[in-house]
C-alpha positions, 0 to 999 in steps of 0.5 A, a space after each residue: 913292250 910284251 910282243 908274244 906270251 907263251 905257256 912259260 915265256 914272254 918276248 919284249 920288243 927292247 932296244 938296246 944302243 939304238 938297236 931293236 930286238 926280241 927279247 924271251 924271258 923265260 920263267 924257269 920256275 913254271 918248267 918242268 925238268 924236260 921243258 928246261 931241257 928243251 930250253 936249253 937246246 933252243 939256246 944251243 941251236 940258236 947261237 950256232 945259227 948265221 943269218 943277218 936276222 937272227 942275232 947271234 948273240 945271247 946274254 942270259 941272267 937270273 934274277 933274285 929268286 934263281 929263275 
């Protein structure tokens, strides 16, 4: 189920084992180079934060056309 769509991205509600939460798929072939950049600072901030509703985990993948 799409929760939120943004200009490049779009967030999944998703269970998983029994547990809720958000999932951004993000589609790289709509960013510019700064906007990837940016991407990947919010992923770096992101694992580095501790609180109990924010998880602290992250998985990414691509998929067949390298987005």
């Amino acid at each position: 189920m799409r929760d939120g769509r943004g200009g490049s991205s779009d967030v999944f509600l998703v269970s998983r084992r029994g547990e809720l939460f958000a999932m951004k798929r993000v589609s790289k072939a709509r960013l510019k180079p700064k906007q990837r950049q940016m991407v990947a600072e919010e992923m770096a901030i992101l694992k580095q934060i501790q609180h109990p509703f924010v998880r602290s985990r992250f998985e990414y993948t691509r998929d067949d056309h390298g987005r």
